[in-house]
N, C-alpha and C positions, 0 to 999 in steps of 0.2 A: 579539624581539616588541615593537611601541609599546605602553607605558604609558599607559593614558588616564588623565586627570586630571578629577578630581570635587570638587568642595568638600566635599561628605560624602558618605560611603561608608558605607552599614548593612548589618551582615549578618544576616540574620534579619528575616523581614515579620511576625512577634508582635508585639501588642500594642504592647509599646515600641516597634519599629523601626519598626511604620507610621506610627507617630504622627507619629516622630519625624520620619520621612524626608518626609511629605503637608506636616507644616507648612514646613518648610526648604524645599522645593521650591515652596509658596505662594508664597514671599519671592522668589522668583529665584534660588534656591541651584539649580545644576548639584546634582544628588543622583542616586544610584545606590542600592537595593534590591535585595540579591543575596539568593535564597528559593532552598532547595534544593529541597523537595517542594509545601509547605505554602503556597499562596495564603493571604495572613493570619493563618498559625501555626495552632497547635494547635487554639486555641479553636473558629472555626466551624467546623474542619474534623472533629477525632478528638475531640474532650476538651468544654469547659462547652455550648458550646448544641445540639451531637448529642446528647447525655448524657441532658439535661435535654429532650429532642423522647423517646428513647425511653419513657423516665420515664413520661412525659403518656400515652402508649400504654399503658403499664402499668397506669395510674391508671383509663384509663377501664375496664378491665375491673374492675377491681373495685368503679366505678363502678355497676355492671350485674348487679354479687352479690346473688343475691333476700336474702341474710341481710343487707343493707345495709338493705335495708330504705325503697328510698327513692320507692318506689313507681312503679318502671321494670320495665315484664316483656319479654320477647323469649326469641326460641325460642333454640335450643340454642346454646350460645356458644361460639364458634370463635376461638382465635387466627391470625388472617393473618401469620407472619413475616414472609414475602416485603412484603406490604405497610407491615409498622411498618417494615423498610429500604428501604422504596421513598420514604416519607414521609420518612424522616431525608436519604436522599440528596437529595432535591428541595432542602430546607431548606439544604442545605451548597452543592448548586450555587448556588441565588439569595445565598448569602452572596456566594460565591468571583464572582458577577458583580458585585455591589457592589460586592467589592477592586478588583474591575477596573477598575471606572466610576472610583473613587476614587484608585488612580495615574494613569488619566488626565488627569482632571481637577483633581488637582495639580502635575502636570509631574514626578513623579519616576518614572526611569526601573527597572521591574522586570527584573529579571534572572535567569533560572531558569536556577539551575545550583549545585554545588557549590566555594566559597570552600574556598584555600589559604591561609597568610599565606608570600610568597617575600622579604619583606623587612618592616621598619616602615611600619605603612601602606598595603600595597602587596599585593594579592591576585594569585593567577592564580584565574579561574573556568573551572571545566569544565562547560559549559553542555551543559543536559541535549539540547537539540537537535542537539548536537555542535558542537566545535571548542571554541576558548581563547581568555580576553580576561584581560587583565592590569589590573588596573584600581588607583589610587593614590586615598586622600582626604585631602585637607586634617586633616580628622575624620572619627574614625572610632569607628562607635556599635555595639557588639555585643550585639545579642540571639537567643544561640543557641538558648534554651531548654531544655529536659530530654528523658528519655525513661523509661518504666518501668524500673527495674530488676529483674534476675532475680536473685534468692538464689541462694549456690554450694551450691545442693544435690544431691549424686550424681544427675544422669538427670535433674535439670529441665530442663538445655538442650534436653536430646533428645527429651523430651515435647513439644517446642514446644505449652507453654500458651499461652492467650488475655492477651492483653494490653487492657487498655478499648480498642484500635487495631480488633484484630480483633472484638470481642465486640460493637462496634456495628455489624458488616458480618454478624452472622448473620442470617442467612434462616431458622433451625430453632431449634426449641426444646431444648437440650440434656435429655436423661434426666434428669442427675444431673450437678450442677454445683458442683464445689468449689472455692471461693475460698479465696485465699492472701490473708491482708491483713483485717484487721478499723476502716480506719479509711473514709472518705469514699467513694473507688471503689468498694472492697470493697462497702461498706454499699447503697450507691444500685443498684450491680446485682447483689445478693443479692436485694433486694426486688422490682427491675422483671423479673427470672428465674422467683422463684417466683411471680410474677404472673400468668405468659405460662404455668406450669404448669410449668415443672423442678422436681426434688426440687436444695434449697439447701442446703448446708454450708459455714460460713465456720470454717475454721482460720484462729485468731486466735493469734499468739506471744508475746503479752504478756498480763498479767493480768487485764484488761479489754477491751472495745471501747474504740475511740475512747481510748487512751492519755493525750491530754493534754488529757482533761477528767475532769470532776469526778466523784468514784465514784455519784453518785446520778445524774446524768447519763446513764452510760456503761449504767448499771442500766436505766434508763427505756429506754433504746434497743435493749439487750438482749431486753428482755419484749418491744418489740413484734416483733425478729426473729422470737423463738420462738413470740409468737404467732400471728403468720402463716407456719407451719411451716418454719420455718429452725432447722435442728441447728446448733447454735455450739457450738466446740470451744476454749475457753478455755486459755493456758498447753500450747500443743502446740506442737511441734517437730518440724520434718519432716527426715526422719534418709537417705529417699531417693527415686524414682520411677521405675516403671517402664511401657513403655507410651508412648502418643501421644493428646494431647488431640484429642476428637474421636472418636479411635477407640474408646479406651481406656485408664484409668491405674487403676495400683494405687499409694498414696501411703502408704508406710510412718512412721507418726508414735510419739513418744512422750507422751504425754498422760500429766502428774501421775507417777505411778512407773514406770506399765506403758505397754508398747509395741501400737499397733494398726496395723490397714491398713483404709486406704478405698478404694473401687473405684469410679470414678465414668466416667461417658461422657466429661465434659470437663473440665478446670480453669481459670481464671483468677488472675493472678498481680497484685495490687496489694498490693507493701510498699514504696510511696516512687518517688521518682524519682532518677536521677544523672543531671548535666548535661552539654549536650553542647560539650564543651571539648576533648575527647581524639581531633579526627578533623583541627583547622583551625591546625596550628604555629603554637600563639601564644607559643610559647617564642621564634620568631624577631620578633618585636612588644616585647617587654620586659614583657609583661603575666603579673604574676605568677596563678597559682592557689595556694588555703589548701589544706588536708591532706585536704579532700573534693572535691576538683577545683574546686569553684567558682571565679570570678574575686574576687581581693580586690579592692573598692572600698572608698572612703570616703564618710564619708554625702553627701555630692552626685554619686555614682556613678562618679566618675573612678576610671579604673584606677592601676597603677603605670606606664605608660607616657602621656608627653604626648601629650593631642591623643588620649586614646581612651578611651572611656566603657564602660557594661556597662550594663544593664538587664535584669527578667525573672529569670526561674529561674535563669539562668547565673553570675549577679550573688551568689545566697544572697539576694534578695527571699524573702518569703513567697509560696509558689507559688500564685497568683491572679491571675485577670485581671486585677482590678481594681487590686490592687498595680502590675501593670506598665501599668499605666492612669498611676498617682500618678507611677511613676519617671519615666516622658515627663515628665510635668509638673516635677517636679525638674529634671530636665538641660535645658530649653526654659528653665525661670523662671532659671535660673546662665548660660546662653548670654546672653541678653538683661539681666543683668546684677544679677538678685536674688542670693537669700541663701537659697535652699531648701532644705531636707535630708530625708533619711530617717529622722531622730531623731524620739522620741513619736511617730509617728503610730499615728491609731486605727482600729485594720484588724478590719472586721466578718470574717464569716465565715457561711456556711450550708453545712447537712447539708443536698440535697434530697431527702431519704427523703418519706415520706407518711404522720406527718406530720412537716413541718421543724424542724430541729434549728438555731439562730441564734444567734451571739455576737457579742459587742462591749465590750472591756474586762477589767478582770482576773476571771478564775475564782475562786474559793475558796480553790484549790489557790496560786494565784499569790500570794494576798494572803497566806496564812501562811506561803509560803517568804518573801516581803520582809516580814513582820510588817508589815502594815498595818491598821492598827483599822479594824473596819466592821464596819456593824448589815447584817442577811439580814432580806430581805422574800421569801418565796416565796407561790407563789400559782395555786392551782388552774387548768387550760384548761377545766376543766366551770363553772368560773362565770367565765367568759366570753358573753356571750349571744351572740355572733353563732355561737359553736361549737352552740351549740343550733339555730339553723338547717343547718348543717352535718353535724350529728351525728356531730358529731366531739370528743368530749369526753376525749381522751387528752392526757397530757402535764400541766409546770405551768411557769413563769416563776420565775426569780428575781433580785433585782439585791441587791448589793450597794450600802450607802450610808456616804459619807463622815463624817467627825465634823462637816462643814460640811454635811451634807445636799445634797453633791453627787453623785451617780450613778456610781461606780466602774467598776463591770460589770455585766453584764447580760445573763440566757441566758435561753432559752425553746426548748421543745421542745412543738409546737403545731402546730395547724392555723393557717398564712398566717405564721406565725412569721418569716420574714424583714420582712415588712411592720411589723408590730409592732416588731422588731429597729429596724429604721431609725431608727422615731419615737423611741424612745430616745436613739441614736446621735446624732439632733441636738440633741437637748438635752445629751446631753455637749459635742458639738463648742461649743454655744452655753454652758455651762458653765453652767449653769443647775441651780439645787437639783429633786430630785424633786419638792416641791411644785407645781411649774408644772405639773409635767403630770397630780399629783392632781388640780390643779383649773384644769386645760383641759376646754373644750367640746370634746368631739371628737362624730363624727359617729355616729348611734345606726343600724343595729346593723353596727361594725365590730371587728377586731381593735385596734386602738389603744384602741378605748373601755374595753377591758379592762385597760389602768394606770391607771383614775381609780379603779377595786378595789381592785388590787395594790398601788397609793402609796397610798391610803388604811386600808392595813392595818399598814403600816410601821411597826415598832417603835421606841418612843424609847429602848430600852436595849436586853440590853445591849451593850456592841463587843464585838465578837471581834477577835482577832489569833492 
C-alpha cells in the first residue's frame, strides 16, 4: 500500500490537535488530522459545553421554584427531557459545523477513521467510511485524549452504567439515580438530576466530596447537595452490582463498619478518567508510557521519540480544556523557536454546580504540605451586594496572602464565582499585591466589586504555615 507523506500528522481533533493542526496548515504545512469519532474531541461534543447546556436546563427550573421567591408564577411545571436533549444536540451540531468550517478554511485535511502506528511515524487509518490509507508525518502530534473509567467491581461492567457519554443523551428522567464518584462530573449531574426531579445519591469513596480541596470547602458543597435533597454517602465502598442500569441495580456497599444495599433505576459512574493509549501501538513509535498509561513527556511536550509530541489528557496534562488550549501554545511557541514550557503554570479551575465552586493557586491544604506562610482572608458571598440582587447568598471566598502581600490562592464557592475567580487570577498572573484590587474601582453592582470587601478585610497577622 502507498505511504502518503504529510509534514504533520495529528492524531486526535481535541483541543490540542486542532489547534495544532489549523495553525500548521494556515502556514502551508501539508497536515493531516485523523479524528476517530469526535468532530473537535470531547469538549463540544460529550463533555465541557453539553455538560454546561444541560446544567442551564437545570437551572432554570429552579429558576421557576415559587420558594425562590423571585416573583415568576406559571402553571404546573413540567420537565421536557426529550426537549433539554433536543437543545443540547442542536448546540453540538452548530459546534461540530464550526469544526467543519474551521479545517476547511485552514487547509488541514480531516480524516475520520481509526489510527494504528505500523512503523515510526507512519499510521495505517481504517477510515470509518471504509477502506485504508497509510499515512507518514514529518511530525507527529498526539492527542488522544481519555475516557471514563469503570472500577473493577464484581457486575459493574454488566450493569452497563451511565457514563457523562450516555447521561447527556437521556431523554427521561431517571427514578433513582445513583452516582459513582463525588468529585466534578459526579457533582454537576447529581444536581442537574435532582433538578429535573430524580431521587439523587452520590456514593462517594473517599472521606469527603471534592478530595483535593479543602475540608471547609468540601463541607460547603456538601450542605448544599443535601440541601437540595441529595443523600451523600461518604467513605463507602462498593463491594458488588447486580442488575442493569436503566432497568435496575442493586449496589451492595460497605459504608463505615456495616454493609448496605441500594436499589436504584439507574447509576452513573464518574471516578476519573484513563487515557486512551492502549488501542494505537505506540510501543512501535518508541514512545514511552509512565505506570498509568499516560505518555511521558517533558515540559515542552516532547515525547521519548523524535519528531513526536503529546498534548491533552494523554500527555498527564490537567484534564481541562483549557489546559490543552495552553499545551498547543507551548508546542507552537518551541516549533517557531521559543522557550515555553508547562512548569508554574497557573491553571484555574471551576465546579459548575449552582452555585460555582472556583480556584486559582494554592489551597490551604497545599501551602501547609510545602510549609508556605500565609495570612487567610475569607469572606462571606451574603456581603457581596450584587448576591443580594440575585438572592443568592450561599457560599464565602477565601485567598490566601503572601508575606509580600501577593495573592497565593484563591477559592470561592459563590454565585458568578468563576467571574470573580478570573479577576483574581489576573492580578496573580500580573503579580500584583492584594491591595490593587482592594482598592480598584470595579463596577457597582458586580461579583468582582465584592474583593474591594474581602481585601479590605485582610489580616496583617498572623502567618500560618
Amino acid at each position: 500500500m502507498h505511504i502518503e507523506n504529510y509534514q504533520n500528522l495529528v492524531i486526535g481533533s481535541g483541543v490540542g490537535g486542532k489547534l495544532i493542526g489549523w495553525t500548521l496548515a494556515k502556514r502551508g504545512q501539508k497536515t493531516a488530522v485523523v479524528e476517530r469519532s469526535m468532530i473537535g474531541g470531547s469538549c463540544p461534543n460529550v463533555s465541557c459545553l453539553p455538560s454546561k447546556n444541560v446544567i442551564f436546563s437545570a437551572k432554570a427550573v429552579s429558576l421557576v421554584d415559587p420558594q425562590t421567591g423571585l416573583g415568576v408564577t406559571t402553571g404546573k411545571l413540567e420537565v421536557d427531557m426529550p426537549g433539554v436533549a433536543r437543545r443540547k444536540r442542536k448546540m453540538v451540531a452548530d459546534l461540530v459545523q464550526m469544526h467543519l468550517q474551521n479545517f476547511k478554511a485552514s487547509g488541514a485535511e480531516l480524516i475520520m477513521g481509526n489510527a494504528k502506528f505500523i512503523a515510526p511515524k507512519t499510521v495505517e487509518v481504517t477510515l470509518n467510511d471504509g477502506g485504508l490509507r497509510q499515512i507518514r508525518g514529518d511530525r507527529v502530534f498526539l492527542g488522544l485524549g481519555s475516557r471514563a473509567a469503570i472500577p473493577p467491581v464484581p457486575g459493574l461492567v454488566d450493569a452497563a452504567p451511565l457514563t457523562h457519554v450516555e447521561a447527556l443523551e437521556l431523554e427521561r428522567v431517571p427514578q433513582h439515580l445513583v452516582l459513582i464518584g463525588g468529585g466534578y462530573v459526579g457533582l454537576e449531574f447529581a444536581q442537574a438530576m435532582r433538578r429535573f426531579g430524580s431521587r439523587v445519591t452520590i456514593v462517594q469513596m473517599g472521606q469527603q466530596l471534592l478530595e483535593r480541596e479543602d475540608a471547609d470547602i468540601a463541607a460547603a458543597v456538601e450542605q448544599l447537595m443535601r440541601d437540595e435533597g441529595i443523600d451523600v454517602l461518604p467513605q463507602a465502598q462498593m463491594l458488588e452490582v447486580a442488575g442493569r442500569s436503566g432497568s435496575g441495580v442493586k449496589i451492595r456497599l460497605r459504608v463505615g463498619g456495616s454493609e448496605k444495599t441500594l436499589e436504584a433505576s439507574d447509576m452513573l459512574v464518574a471516578t476519573g478518567r484513563t487515557p486512551n493509549t492502549d488501542k494505537i501501538d505506540l510501543a512501535k513509535t518508541g514512545v514511552e508510557l509512565d505506570p498509568r498509561d499516560f505518555i511521558k513527556v517533558n515540559d515542552r511536550l516532547q515525547t521519548t521519540a523524535a519528531d513526536i509530541w503529546a498534548v491533552g489528557d494523554c500527555a498527564g496534562s490537567p484534564m481541562f480544556t483549557h489546559v490543552g488550549e495552553d499545551d498547543f501554545r507551548v508546542v507552537i511557541s518551541n516549533l517557531d523557536g521559543g522557550n515555553r514550557t508547562t512548569r508554574d503554570r497557573l491553571i484555574p479551575y471551576c465546579l459548575f454546580t449552582d452555585p460555582e465552586l472556583a480556584h486559582v493557586g494554592l489551597s490551604e491544604r497545599e501551602a501547609q504540605a510545602k510549609n508556605v506562610s500565609y495570612r487567610l482572608v475569607k469572606y462571606p458571598m451574603a456581603a457581596v451586594l450584587r448576591n443580594f440582587t440575585l438572592s443568592a447568598m450561599r457560599g464565602f471566598a477565601k485567598a490566601l496572602i503572601g508575606p509580600d502581600d501577593r495573592i497565593l490562592g484563591f477559592t470561592v464557592f459563590g454565585a458568578e464565582a468563576s467571574e470573580m475567580m478570573a479577576v483574581v487570577q489576573t492580578a496573580m498572573i500580573a503579580n500584583l499585591p492584594y491591595t490593587a484590587l482592594r482598592d480598584a474601582i470595579f463596577t457597582h453592582p458586580t461579583a468582582a466589586e465584592g474583593l474591594i470587601g474581602m481585601f479590605s478585610n485582610t489580616p496583617l497577622e498572623p502567618m500560618r504555615n
